[in-house]
C-alpha positions as CSV (number, residue, x, y, z in Angstrom):
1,X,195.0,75.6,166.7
2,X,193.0,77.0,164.1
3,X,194.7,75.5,160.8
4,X,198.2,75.3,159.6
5,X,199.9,78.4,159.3
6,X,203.0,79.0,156.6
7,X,206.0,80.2,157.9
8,X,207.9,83.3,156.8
9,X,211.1,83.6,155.2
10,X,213.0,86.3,156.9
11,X,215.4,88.6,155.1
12,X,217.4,91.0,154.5
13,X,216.4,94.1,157.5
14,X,214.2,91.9,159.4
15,X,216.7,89.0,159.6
16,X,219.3,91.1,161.0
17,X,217.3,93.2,163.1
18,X,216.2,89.6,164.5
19,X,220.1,88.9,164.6
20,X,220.9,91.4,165.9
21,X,218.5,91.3,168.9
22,X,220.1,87.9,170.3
23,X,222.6,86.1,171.6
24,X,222.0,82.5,171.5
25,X,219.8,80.7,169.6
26,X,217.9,77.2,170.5
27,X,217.7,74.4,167.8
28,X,215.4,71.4,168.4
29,X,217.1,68.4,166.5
30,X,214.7,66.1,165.2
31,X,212.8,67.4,162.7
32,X,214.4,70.4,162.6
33,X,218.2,70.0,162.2
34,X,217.6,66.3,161.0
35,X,215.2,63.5,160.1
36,X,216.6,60.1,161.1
37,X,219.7,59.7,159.9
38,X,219.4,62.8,157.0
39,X,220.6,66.4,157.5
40,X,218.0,69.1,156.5
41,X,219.7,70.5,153.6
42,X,221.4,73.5,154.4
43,X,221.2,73.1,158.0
44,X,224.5,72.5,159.1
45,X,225.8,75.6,157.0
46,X,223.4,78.6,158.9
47,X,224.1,76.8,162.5
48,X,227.9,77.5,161.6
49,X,227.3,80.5,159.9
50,X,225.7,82.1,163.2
51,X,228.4,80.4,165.2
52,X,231.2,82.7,163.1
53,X,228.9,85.3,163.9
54,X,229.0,85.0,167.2
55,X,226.0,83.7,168.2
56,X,225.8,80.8,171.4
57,X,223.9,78.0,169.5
58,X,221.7,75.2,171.5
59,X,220.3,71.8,170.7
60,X,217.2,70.4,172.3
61,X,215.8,67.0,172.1
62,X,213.2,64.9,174.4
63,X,214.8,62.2,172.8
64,X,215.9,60.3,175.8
65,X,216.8,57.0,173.7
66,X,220.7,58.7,173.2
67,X,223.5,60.1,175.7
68,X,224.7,64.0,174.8
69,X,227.5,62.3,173.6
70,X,225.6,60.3,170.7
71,X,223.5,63.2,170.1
72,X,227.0,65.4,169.7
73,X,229.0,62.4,167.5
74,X,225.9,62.5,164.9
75,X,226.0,65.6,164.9
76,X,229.8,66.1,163.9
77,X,228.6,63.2,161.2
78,X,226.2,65.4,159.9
79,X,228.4,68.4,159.3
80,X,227.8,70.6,162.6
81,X,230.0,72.1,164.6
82,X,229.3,71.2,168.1
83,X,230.8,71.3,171.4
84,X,228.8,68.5,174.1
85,X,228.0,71.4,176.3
86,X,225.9,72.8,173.6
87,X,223.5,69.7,173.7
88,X,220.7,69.3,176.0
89,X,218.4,66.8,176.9
């Protein structure tokens, strides 16, 4: 790569266009959804916010140091609403 890029906050039009445009969504967990043992603030609120919506929500790791089942109770800790079979390793 060429240097850090900055991301982009999408909104309004181009957030629902974006929306709009898929069914599910893939999350990876650490770093993303979590670090360690702390939620990313405001995490848990837009996974279940697309979940209302509709939307098929995934979680990827290739963290092979927990079962689904680990991955899915820290989850539930952390304020997400997950099924198991929306977990994968």
């Amino acid at each position: 790569m060429s240097g850090s890029k900055s991301c982009v906050r999408l909104q309004g039009v181009l957030l629902q266009q974006l929306l709009d445009s898929v069914d599910s969504i893939l999350f990876d967990c650490d770093g993303v959804i979590w670090r360690g043992d702390q939620v990313i603030p405001g995490a848990p609120q837009v996974i279940n916010l697309l979940k209302q919506h509709g939307k098929r929500v995934f979680f990827l790791t290739n963290n092979s140091t927990k079962t689904r089942r680990m991955y899915a109770d820290k989850m539930s800790t952390l304020g997400f609403d997950l099924q198991i079979e929306g977990m994968v390793q």
